[in-house]
Steps between C-alpha positions, in 0.01 A plus 500: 500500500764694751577338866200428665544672778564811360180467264291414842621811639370731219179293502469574892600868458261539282204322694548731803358808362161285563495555820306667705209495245271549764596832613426615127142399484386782311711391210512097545271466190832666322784242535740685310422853707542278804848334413647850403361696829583228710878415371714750614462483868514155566832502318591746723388288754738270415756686436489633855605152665774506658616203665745190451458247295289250748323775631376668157421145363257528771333856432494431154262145620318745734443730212416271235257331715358833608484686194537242193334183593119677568541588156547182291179291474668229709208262479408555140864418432512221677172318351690549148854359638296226594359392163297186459628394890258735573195263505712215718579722743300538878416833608802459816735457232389753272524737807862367564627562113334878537706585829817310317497683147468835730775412734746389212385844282575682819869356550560513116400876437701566872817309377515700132456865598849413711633569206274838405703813472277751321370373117262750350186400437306643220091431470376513192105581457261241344331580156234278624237545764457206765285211339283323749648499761897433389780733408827541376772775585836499341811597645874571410767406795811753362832466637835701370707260218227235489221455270162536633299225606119540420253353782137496419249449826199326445222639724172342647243729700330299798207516656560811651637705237856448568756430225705238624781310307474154318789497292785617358644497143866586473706499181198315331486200824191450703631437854161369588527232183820402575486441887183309424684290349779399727220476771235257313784261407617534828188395669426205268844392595513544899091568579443866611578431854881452458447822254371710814783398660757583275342839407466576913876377534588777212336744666 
């Protein structure tokens, strides 16, 4: 696998054409139609920034938060990080690990699209319609002289008939698998308190 912050940074150019899903209501039951519609702009968005370093760290957080963040089914997310803790956990400190995994996402996603300057994204339209209630919508991050990196978005619609992000697969890795992971065997290690800490310190 390349340098990981490189790979983040395709990841997290890639998960901000889901923004703004709301303002495309009249295709939200399309993921794919949304992703392409909604992609250009907000890396135009971006693109527009123009500030120092300290200072764009912090539009990018403002942006992320903004944009990104209302996007990715933050809750949903965290219940799976969690694993079997989930079950020894009170509802303060289930609460506390929600606010922390969206914090530390927040500061992540801010911190690798420092480095963003321009990769295509191509979206590539599913063969399969959406099967109750989950999705999947592949795309190809394309850069000049490097090979491209292949990040498939898995999809859950809530409640309200929103598509909002679970996971992501990237060159064949579930970032949702893996982090679950570190985190469970974390927790049974330190208890989940000292875990909301450390997540709330990264972000």
């Amino acid at each position: 696998m390349r340098a990981p912050k490189l790979f983040l940074l395709f990841i997290t150019t890639a998960m901000l054409t889901l923004s703004a899903g709301k303002a495309q209501a009249a295709t939200a039951e399309e993921p794919y139609t949304m992703l392409k519609q909604v992609g250009e702009q907000l890396f135009v968005d971006i693109g527009n920034i123009d500030a120092d370093e300290q200072q764009k760290k912090a539009q990018l957080r403002t942006l992320v938060k903004a944009q990104l963040i209302p996007h990715i089914d933050t809750k949903f997310v965290s219940f799976k990080l969690l694993g079997k803790h989930v079950r020894e956990i009170n509802k303060q400190q289930a609460l506390t690990f929600i606010d922390a995994i969206e914090s530390y996402l927040t500061n992540t996603y801010a911190n690798a699209l420092m480095s963003y300057k321009g990769q295509e994204v191509h979206f590539i339209k599913p063969n399969a319609a959406p099967s109750n209630g989950y999705t999947a919508v592949k795309t190809e991050i394309v850069e000049a002289g490097k090979p491209t990196i292949d990040i498939v978005f898995k999809l859950r619609q809530d409640k309200a008939g929103s598509w909002r992000v679970y996971d992501l697969v990237a060159e064949g890795i579930s970032l949702l698998d893996a982090k679950q992971k570190e985190i469970i065997a974390r927790i049974t290690e330190v208890g989940i308190d000292q875990v909301n800490q450390e997540l709330l310190a990264k972000g």
